[in-house]
N, CA, C and O of each residue as an XYZ file, in Angstrom:
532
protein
N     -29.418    -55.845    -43.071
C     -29.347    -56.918    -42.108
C     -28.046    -57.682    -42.339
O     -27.665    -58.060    -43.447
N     -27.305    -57.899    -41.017
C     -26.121    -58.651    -41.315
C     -26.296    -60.249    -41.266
O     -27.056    -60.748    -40.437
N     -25.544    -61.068    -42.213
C     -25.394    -61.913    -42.693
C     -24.673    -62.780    -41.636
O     -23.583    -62.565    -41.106
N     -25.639    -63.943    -41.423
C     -25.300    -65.075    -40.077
C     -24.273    -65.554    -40.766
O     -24.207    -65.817    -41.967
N     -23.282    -65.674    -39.723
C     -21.957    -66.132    -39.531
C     -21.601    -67.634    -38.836
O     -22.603    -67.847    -38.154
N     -21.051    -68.326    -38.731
C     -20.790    -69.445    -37.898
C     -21.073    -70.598    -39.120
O     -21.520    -70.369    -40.243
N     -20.620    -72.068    -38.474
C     -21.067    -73.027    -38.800
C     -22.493    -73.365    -38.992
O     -23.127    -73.240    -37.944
N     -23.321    -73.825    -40.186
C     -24.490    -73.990    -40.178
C     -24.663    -75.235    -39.088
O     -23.765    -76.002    -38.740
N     -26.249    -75.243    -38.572
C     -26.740    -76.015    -37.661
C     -26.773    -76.964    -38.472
O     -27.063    -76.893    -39.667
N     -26.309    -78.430    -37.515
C     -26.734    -79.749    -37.639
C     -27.741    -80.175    -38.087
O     -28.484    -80.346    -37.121
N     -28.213    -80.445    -38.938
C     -29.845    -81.471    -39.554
C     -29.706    -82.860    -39.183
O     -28.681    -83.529    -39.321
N     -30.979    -83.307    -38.629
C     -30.648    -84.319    -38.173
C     -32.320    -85.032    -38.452
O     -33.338    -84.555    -37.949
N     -32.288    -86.287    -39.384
C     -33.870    -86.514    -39.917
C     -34.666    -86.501    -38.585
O     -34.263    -87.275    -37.716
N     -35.926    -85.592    -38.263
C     -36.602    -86.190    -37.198
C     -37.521    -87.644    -37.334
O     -38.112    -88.155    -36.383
N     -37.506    -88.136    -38.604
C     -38.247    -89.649    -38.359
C     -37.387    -90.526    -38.208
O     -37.866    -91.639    -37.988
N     -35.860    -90.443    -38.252
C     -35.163    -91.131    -38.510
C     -34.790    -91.480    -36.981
O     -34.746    -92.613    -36.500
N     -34.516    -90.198    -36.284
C     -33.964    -89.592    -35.002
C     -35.427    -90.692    -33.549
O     -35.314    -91.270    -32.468
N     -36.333    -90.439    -34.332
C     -37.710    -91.204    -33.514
C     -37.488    -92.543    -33.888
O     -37.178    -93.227    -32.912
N     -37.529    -93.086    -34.816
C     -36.926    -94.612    -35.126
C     -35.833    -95.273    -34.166
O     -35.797    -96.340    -33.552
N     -34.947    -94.178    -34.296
C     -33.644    -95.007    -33.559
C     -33.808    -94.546    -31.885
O     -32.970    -95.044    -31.133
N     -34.610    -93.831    -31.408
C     -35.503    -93.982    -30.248
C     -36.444    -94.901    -30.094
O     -36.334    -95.658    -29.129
N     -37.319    -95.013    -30.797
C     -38.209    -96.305    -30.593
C     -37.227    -97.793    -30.144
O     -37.435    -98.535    -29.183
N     -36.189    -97.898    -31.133
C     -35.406    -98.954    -31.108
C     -34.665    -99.388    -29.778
O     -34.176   -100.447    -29.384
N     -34.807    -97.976    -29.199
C     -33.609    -98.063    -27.483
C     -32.626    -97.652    -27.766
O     -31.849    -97.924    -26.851
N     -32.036    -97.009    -28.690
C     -30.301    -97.118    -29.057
C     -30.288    -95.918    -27.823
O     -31.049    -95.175    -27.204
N     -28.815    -96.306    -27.943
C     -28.216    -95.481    -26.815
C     -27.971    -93.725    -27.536
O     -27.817    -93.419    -28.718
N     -28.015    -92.799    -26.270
C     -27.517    -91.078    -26.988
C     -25.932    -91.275    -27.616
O     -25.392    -90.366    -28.246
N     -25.485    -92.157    -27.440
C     -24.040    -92.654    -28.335
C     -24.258    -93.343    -29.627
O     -24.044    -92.630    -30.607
N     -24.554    -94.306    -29.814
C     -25.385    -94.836    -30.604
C     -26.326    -93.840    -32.222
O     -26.242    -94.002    -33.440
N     -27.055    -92.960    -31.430
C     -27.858    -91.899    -32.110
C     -26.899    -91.388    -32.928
O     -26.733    -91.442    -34.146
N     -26.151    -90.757    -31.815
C     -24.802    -89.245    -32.462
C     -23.874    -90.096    -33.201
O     -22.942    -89.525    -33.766
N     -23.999    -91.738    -33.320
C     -22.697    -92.303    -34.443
C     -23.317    -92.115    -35.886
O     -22.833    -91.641    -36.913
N     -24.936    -92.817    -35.518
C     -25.746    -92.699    -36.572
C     -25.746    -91.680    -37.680
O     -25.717    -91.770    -38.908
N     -25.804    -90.324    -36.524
C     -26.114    -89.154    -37.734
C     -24.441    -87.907    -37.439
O     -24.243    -86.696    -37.528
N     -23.584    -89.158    -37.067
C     -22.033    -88.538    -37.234
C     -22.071    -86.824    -36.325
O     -21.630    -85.760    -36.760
N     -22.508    -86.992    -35.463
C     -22.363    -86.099    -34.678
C     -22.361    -86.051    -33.100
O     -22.372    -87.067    -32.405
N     -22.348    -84.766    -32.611
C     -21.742    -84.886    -30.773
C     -22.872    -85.439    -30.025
O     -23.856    -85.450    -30.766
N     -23.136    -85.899    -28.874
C     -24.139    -85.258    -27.547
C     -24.238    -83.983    -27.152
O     -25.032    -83.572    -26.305
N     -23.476    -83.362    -27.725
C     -23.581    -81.773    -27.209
C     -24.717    -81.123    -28.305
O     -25.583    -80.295    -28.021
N     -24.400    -81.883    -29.955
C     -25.305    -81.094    -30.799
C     -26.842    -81.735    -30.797
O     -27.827    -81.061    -31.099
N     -26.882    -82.660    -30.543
C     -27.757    -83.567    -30.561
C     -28.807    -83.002    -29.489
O     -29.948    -82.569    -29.646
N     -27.949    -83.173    -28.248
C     -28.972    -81.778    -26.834
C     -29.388    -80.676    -27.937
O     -30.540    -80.480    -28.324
N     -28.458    -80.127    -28.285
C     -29.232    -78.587    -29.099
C     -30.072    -78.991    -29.755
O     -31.100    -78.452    -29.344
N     -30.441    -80.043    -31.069
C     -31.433    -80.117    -32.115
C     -32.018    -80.511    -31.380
O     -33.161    -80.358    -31.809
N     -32.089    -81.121    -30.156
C     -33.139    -81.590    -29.403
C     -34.069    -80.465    -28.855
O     -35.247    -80.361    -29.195
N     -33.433    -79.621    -27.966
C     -34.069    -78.146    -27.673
C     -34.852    -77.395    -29.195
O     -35.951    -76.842    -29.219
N     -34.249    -77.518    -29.939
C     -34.373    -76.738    -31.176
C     -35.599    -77.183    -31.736
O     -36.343    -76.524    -32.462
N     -35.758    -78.366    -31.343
C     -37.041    -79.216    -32.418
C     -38.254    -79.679    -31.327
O     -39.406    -79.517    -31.728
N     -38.091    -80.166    -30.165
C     -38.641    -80.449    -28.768
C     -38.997    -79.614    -28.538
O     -40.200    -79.532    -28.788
N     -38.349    -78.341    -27.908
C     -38.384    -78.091    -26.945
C     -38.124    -78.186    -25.862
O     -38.393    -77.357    -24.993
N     -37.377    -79.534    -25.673
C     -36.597    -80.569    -24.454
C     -35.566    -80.731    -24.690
O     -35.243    -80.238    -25.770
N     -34.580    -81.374    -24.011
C     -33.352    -82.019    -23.827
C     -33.611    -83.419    -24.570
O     -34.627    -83.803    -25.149
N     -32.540    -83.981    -24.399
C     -32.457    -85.641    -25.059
C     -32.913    -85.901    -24.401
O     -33.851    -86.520    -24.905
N     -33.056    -85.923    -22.896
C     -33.330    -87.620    -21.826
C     -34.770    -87.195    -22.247
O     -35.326    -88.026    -22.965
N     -35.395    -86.225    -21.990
C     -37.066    -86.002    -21.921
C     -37.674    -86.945    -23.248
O     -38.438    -87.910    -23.250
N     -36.965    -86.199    -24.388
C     -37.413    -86.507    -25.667
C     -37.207    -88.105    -25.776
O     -38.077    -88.973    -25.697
N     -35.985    -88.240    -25.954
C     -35.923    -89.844    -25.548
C     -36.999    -91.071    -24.600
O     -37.430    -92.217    -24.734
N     -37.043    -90.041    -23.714
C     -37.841    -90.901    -22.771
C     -39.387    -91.263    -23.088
O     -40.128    -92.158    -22.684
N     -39.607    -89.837    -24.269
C     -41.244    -90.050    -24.655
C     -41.217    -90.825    -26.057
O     -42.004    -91.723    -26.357
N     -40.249    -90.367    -26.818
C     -39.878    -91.686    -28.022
C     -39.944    -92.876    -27.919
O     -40.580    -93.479    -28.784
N     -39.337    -93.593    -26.873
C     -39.074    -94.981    -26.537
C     -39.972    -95.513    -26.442
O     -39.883    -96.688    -26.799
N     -41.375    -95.044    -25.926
C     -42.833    -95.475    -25.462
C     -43.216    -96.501    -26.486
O     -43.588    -97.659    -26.298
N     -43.039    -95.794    -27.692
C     -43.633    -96.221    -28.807
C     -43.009    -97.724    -29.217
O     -43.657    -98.713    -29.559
N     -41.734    -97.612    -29.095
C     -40.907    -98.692    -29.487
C     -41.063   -100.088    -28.254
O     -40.744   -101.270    -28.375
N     -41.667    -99.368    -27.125
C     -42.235   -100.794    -25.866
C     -43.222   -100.993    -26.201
O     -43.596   -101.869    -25.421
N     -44.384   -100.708    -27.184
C     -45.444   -100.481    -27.214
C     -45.457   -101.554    -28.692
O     -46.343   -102.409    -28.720
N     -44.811   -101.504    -29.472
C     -44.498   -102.719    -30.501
C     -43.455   -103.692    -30.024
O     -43.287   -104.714    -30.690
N     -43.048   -103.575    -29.412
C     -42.423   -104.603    -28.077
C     -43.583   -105.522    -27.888
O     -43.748   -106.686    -28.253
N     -44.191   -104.866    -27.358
C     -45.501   -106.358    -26.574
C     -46.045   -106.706    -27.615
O     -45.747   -107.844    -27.977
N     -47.005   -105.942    -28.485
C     -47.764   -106.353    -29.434
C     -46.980   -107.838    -30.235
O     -47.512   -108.913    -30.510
N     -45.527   -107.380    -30.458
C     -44.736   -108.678    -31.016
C     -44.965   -109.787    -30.060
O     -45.355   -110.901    -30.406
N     -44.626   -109.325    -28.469
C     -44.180   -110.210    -28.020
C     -45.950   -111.127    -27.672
O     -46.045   -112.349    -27.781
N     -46.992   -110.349    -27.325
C     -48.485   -110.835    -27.442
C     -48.604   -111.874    -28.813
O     -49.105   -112.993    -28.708
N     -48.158   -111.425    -29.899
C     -48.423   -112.337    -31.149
C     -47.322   -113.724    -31.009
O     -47.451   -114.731    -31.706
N     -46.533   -113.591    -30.252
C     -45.700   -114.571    -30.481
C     -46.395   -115.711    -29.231
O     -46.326   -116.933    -29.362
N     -46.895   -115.183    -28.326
C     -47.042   -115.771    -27.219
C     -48.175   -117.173    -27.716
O     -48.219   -118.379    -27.475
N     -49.142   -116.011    -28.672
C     -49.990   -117.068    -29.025
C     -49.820   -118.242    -29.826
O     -50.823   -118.945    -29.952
N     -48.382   -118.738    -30.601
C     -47.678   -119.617    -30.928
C     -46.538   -120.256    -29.959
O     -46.210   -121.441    -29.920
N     -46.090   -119.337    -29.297
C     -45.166   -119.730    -28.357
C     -45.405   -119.915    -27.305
O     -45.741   -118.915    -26.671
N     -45.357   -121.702    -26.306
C     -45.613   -121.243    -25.104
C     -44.846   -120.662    -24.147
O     -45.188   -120.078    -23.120
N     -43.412   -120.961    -24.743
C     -42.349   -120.277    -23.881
C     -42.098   -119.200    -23.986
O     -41.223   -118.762    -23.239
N     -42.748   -118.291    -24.957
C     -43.302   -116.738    -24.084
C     -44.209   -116.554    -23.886
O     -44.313   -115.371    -23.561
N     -45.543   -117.290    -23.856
C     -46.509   -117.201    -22.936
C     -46.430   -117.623    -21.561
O     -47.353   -117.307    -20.811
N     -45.484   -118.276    -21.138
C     -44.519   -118.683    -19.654
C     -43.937   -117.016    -19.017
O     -44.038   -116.270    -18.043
N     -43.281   -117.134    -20.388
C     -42.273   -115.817    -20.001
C     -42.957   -114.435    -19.351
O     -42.671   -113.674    -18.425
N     -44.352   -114.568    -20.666
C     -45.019   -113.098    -19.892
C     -46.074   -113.101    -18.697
O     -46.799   -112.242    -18.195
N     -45.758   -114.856    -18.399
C     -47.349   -114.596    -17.574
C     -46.186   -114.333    -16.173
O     -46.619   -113.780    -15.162
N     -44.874   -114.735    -16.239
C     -43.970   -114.979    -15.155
C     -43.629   -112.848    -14.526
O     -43.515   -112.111    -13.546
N     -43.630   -112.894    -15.915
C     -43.223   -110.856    -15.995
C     -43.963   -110.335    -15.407
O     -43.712   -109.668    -14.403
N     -45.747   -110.633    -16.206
C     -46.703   -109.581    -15.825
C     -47.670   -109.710    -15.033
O     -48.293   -108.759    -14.562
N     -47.930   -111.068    -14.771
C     -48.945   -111.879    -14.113
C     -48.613   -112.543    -12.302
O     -49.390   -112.921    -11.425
N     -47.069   -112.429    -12.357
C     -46.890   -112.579    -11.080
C     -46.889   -114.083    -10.991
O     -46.999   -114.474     -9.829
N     -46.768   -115.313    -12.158
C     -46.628   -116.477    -12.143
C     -45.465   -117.387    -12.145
O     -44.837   -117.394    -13.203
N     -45.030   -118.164    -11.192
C     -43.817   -118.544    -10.970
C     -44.111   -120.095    -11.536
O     -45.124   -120.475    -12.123
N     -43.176   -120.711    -11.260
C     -42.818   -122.057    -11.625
C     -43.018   -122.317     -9.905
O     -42.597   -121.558     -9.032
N     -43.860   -123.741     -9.664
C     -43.722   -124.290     -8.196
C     -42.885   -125.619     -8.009
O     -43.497   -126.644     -8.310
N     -41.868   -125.737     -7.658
C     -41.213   -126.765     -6.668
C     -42.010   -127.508     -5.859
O     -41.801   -127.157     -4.697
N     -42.782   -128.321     -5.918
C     -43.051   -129.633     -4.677
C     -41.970   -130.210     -3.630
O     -40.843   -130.007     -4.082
N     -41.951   -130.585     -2.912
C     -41.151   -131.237     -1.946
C     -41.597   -131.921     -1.098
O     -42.023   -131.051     -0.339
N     -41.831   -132.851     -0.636
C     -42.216   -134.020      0.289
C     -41.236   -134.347      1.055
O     -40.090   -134.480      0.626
N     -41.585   -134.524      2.341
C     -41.032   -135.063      3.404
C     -41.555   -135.782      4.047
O     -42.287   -135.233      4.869
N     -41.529   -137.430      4.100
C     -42.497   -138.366      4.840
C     -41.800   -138.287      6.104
O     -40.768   -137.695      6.420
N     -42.792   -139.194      6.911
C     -43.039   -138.977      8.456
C     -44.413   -139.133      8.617
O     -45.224   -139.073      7.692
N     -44.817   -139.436     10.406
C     -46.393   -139.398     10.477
C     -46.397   -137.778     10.905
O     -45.566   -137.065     11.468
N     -47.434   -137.599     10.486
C     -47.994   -136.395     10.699
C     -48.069   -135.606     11.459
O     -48.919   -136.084     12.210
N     -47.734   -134.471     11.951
C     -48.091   -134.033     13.654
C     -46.544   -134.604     14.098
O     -46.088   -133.938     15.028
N     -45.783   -135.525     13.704
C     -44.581   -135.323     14.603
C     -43.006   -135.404     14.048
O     -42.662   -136.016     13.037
N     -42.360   -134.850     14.702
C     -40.488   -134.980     14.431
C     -40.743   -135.927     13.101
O     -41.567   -136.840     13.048
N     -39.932   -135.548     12.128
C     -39.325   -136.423     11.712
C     -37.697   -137.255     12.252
O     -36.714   -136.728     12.773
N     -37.933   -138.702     11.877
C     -37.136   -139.451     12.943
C     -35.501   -139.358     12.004
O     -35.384   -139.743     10.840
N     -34.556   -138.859     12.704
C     -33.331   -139.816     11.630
C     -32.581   -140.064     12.628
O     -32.606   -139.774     13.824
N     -31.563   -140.945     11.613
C     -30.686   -142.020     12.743
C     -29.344   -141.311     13.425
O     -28.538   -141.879     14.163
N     -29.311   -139.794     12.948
C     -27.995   -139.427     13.323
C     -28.998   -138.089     13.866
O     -30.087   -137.670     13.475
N     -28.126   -137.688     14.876
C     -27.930   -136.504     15.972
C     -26.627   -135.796     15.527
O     -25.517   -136.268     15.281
N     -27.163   -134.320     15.491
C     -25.896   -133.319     15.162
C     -25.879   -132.690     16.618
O     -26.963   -132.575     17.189
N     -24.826   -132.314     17.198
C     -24.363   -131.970     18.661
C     -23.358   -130.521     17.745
O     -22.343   -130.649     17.061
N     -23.959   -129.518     18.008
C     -23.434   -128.030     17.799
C     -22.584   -127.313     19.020
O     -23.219   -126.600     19.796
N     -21.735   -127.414     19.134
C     -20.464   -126.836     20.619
C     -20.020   -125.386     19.916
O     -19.283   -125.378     18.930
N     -20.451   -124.365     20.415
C     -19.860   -122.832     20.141
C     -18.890   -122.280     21.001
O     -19.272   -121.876     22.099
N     -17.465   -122.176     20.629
C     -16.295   -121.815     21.484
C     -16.302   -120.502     21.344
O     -15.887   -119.987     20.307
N     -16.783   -119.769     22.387
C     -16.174   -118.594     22.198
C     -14.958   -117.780     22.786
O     -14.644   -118.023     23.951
N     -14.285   -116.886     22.115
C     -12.623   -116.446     22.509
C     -13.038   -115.806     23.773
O     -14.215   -115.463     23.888
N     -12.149   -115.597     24.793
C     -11.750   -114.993     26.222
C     -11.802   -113.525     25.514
O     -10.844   -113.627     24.747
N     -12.148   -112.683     25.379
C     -12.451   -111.139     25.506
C     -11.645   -110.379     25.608
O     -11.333   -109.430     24.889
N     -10.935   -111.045     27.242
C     -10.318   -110.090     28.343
C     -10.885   -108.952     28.744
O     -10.278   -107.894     28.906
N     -12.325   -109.175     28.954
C     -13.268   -107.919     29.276
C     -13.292   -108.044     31.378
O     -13.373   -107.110     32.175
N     -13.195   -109.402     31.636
C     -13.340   -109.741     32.578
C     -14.469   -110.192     33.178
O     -14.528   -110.307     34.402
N     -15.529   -110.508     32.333
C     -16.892   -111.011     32.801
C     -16.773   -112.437     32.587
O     -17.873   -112.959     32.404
N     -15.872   -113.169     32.555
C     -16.151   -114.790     32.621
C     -15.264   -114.975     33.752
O     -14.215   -114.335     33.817
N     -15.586   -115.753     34.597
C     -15.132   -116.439     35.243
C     -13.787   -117.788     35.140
O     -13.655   -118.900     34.629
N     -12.988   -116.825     35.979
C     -11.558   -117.709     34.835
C     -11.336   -119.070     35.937
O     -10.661   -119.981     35.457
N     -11.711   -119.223     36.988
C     -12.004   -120.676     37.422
C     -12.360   -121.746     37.328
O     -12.106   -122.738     38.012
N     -13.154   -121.566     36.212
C     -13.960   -122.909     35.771
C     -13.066   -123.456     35.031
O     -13.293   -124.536     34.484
Protein backbone atom coordinates (compact mmCIF):
# COMPACT_ATOMS: atom_id res chain seq x y z
CA UNK A 1 0.00 0.00 0.00
CA UNK A 2 1.30 3.38 -0.97
CA UNK A 3 2.08 5.85 1.55
CA UNK A 4 -0.34 9.16 1.75
CA UNK A 5 1.35 12.00 0.47
CA UNK A 6 0.32 15.72 0.88
CA UNK A 7 0.02 18.02 3.76
CA UNK A 8 -1.56 16.42 6.84
CA UNK A 9 -5.28 17.52 7.51
CA UNK A 10 -6.06 20.40 9.76
CA UNK A 11 -7.21 19.38 13.50
CA UNK A 12 -9.32 21.56 14.71
CA UNK A 13 -10.76 20.89 18.68
CA UNK A 14 -14.47 19.99 18.02
CA UNK A 15 -15.50 21.36 21.64
CA UNK A 16 -13.59 24.16 21.19
CA UNK A 17 -14.90 24.76 17.44
CA UNK A 18 -18.84 24.39 19.23
CA UNK A 19 -17.88 26.93 21.96
CA UNK A 20 -16.81 29.56 19.65
CA UNK A 21 -20.18 28.79 17.78
CA UNK A 22 -22.28 28.96 20.68
CA UNK A 23 -20.55 32.39 21.30
CA UNK A 24 -21.66 33.86 17.59
CA UNK A 25 -18.10 34.47 16.47
CA UNK A 26 -17.90 35.09 13.06
CA UNK A 27 -16.39 32.04 10.18
CA UNK A 28 -13.39 34.76 10.36
CA UNK A 29 -13.18 34.96 13.77
CA UNK A 30 -13.21 30.85 14.12
CA UNK A 31 -10.32 30.41 11.30
CA UNK A 32 -8.13 33.29 13.43
CA UNK A 33 -8.82 31.22 16.47
CA UNK A 34 -7.52 27.93 15.24
CA UNK A 35 -4.95 29.89 12.62
CA UNK A 36 -6.45 28.64 9.66
CA UNK A 37 -8.50 29.30 6.13
CA UNK A 38 -12.48 29.28 5.41
CA UNK A 39 -11.61 27.02 2.82
CA UNK A 40 -10.14 24.40 5.52
CA UNK A 41 -12.50 25.01 8.02
CA UNK A 42 -15.56 24.15 5.12
CA UNK A 43 -13.50 20.83 4.76
CA UNK A 44 -13.22 19.82 8.65
CA UNK A 45 -16.59 20.86 8.61
CA UNK A 46 -17.72 18.25 5.85
CA UNK A 47 -15.19 15.89 7.38
CA UNK A 48 -16.66 15.91 10.94
CA UNK A 49 -20.56 17.13 10.10
CA UNK A 50 -21.17 16.04 7.38
CA UNK A 51 -22.20 19.73 6.44
CA UNK A 52 -20.71 22.85 5.40
CA UNK A 53 -19.99 25.74 7.96
CA UNK A 54 -23.26 27.80 7.50
CA UNK A 55 -25.42 24.45 8.34
CA UNK A 56 -23.14 23.45 11.21
CA UNK A 57 -22.90 26.88 12.46
CA UNK A 58 -26.37 27.50 12.22
CA UNK A 59 -27.21 24.36 14.51
CA UNK A 60 -24.26 25.30 17.02
CA UNK A 61 -25.43 28.75 17.69
CA UNK A 62 -28.86 27.38 19.06
CA UNK A 63 -27.22 26.44 22.04
CA UNK A 64 -25.39 29.64 22.69
CA UNK A 65 -29.27 31.66 22.27
CA UNK A 66 -30.46 29.21 24.45
CA UNK A 67 -27.98 30.41 27.47
CA UNK A 68 -28.64 33.78 26.09
CA UNK A 69 -32.16 33.89 27.63
CA UNK A 70 -31.71 31.72 30.53
CA UNK A 71 -29.02 34.68 31.53
CA UNK A 72 -31.05 37.12 30.28
CA UNK A 73 -34.53 35.39 32.31
CA UNK A 74 -32.21 35.40 35.57
CA UNK A 75 -31.27 38.84 35.22
CA UNK A 76 -34.72 40.05 34.48
CA UNK A 77 -35.74 38.83 37.82
CA UNK A 78 -33.36 41.47 39.49
CA UNK A 79 -33.46 43.77 36.73
CA UNK A 80 -36.35 45.72 35.78
CA UNK A 81 -34.77 47.18 32.87
CA UNK A 82 -34.55 43.87 31.30
CA UNK A 83 -37.64 42.81 32.36
CA UNK A 84 -38.88 46.10 30.22
CA UNK A 85 -36.50 45.04 27.64
CA UNK A 86 -37.90 41.46 27.22
CA UNK A 87 -41.42 42.05 27.73
CA UNK A 88 -40.88 44.99 24.83
CA UNK A 89 -38.92 41.98 22.51
CA UNK A 90 -41.16 39.11 23.27
CA UNK A 91 -44.37 40.17 24.62
CA UNK A 92 -45.22 42.82 22.13
CA UNK A 93 -45.11 45.62 25.05
CA UNK A 94 -44.43 49.14 24.24
CA UNK A 95 -44.02 52.19 26.32
CA UNK A 96 -47.50 54.49 25.90
CA UNK A 97 -47.36 58.27 25.24
CA UNK A 98 -50.60 60.08 26.57
CA UNK A 99 -51.54 63.24 24.90
CA UNK A 100 -54.41 65.49 25.66
CA UNK A 101 -55.99 67.94 23.74
CA UNK A 102 -58.68 70.12 25.51
CA UNK A 103 -61.70 71.44 23.82
CA UNK A 104 -65.50 70.54 24.35
CA UNK A 105 -66.13 67.41 23.14
CA UNK A 106 -67.77 66.49 19.86
CA UNK A 107 -66.30 69.73 18.38
CA UNK A 108 -63.30 71.69 16.36
CA UNK A 109 -60.90 72.58 18.43
CA UNK A 110 -60.89 76.52 18.45
CA UNK A 111 -57.44 78.50 17.73
CA UNK A 112 -56.87 82.01 17.11
CA UNK A 113 -54.89 81.71 13.90
CA UNK A 114 -56.09 80.34 10.40
CA UNK A 115 -53.47 78.77 8.03
CA UNK A 116 -54.59 79.70 4.24
CA UNK A 117 -52.53 76.92 1.97
CA UNK A 118 -52.22 78.56 -1.96
CA UNK A 119 -50.64 75.67 -4.37
CA UNK A 120 -48.93 77.30 -7.52
CA UNK A 121 -48.68 75.12 -9.99
CA UNK A 122 -46.02 75.55 -13.16
CA UNK A 123 -47.71 76.10 -16.83
CA UNK A 124 -46.89 72.53 -18.38
CA UNK A 125 -47.20 73.81 -21.84
CA UNK A 126 -49.42 70.80 -22.37
CA UNK A 127 -52.15 73.21 -23.35
CA UNK A 128 -55.00 72.28 -21.05
CA UNK A 129 -55.15 75.53 -18.99
CA UNK A 130 -56.63 78.20 -20.15
CA UNK A 131 -54.16 81.04 -20.80
CA UNK A 132 -56.89 83.89 -20.44
CA UNK A 133 -57.54 83.99 -17.11
Amino acid sequence: MAAKTGRPLTEIDKSEFEKLCELQCTQEEICSFFNTTPKTLQRWCRRTYGAGFSQVFAEKRRNGKIALRRAQFRLAQKNASMAIFLGKQWLGQKDMDRVEVGGIVGQPIETEEQVHVQIYLPDNKRGDRDDNT
